[in-house]
N, C-alpha and C positions, 0 to 999 in steps of 0.2 A: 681547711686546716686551722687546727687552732693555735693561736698565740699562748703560749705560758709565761711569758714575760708580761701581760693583760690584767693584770688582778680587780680589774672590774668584773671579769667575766669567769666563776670558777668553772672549771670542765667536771664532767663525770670521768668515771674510770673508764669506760668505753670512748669515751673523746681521746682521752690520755692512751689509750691503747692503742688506737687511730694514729694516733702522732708515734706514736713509738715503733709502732710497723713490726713488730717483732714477737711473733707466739710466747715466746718464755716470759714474755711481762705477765698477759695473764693467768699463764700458768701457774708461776710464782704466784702473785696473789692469792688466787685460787688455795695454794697449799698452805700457805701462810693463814687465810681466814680459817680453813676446813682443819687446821692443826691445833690450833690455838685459840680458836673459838672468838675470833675480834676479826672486826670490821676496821675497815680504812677511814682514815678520817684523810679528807683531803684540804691542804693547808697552803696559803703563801707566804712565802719566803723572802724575807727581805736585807738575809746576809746576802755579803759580800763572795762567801763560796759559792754557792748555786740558785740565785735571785730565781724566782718565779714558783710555778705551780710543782708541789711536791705530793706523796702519797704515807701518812705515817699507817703504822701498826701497834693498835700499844694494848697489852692486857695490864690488867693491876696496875693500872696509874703506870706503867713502865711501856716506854717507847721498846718496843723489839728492833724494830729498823725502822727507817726513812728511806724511802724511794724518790730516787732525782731523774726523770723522765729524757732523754735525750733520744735525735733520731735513729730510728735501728737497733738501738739497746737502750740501756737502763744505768745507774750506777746505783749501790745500796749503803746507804750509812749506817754501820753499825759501832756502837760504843762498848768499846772496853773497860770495864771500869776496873777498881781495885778487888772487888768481889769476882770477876771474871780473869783475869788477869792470870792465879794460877792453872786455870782451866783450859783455857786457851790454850796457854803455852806447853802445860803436857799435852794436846793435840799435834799442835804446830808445824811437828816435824814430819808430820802423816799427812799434810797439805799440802793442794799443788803450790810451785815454786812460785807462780804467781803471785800468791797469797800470803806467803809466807815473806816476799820482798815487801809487797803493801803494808803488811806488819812492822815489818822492818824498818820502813821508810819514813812511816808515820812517828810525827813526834808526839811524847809524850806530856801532856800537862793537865796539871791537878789530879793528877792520879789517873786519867783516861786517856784510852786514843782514839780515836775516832776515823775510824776507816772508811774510804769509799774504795768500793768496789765494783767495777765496771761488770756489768753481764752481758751475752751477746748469744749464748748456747747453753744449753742443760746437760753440762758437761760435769767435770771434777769439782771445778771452782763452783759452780754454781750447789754439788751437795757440800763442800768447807760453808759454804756463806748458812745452808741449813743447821748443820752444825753449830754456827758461832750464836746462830739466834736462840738454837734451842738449850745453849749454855746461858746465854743473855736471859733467858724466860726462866730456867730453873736457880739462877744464883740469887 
């Protein structure tokens, strides 16, 4: 098993998968590269929010999400900015309730919010978080 906390040693996605034990990581992935035409870059992290090995996503110089690797599931960081912001929100209300409180909860600053989003099944949340990115990619 690998260490993500280790940044001597980067994992591939397949190690990262390994660890995650959880089909919908690389499924996600999967849709994310095949939609959007971008590769993972995989990165370590040395905030204070979720120290260790992460998974980004970025077309056009823009991060789409960030993937935080945890056992059994995933969480997804995606940023809200002020160009996303009214899009979003005409969505919002067509999201599950989950999604909509993570919204909710999150504070706002410099214009962004920066949501993480726990995933666990390829459920409702998990097509809202498809949604948030493919607003994120076209704004």
């Amino acid at each position: 098993m690998i260490d993500l906390q280790d940044k001597n040693y980067r994992p591939t996605i397949e190690e990262i998968s390994e660890y995650v034990r959880n089909p919908v990581f690389m499924q996600f992935c999967s849709e994310i590269k095949d939609t959007y035409k971008c590769n993972e870059k995989i990165e370590y992290s040395s905030c204070s929010w979720e120290k260790g090995w992460n998974i980004k996503f970025k077309k056009a110089g823009k991060t789409l999400c960030t993937i935080y690797p945890k056992e059994c599931y995933f969480k997804i960081m995606i940023v809200v900015g002020a160009k996303e912001k009214p899009l979003v929100e005409a969505i919002l209300p067509e999201c599950t309730a989950e999604l909509h409180n993570i919204y909710d909860q999150t504070q706002e600053g410099n214009g962004q919010r920066w949501l993480m989003i726990g995933l666990e099944d390829k459920g409702n949340l998990y097509n809202d978080v498809m949604h948030f990115i493919q607003i994120r990619r076209n704004s």
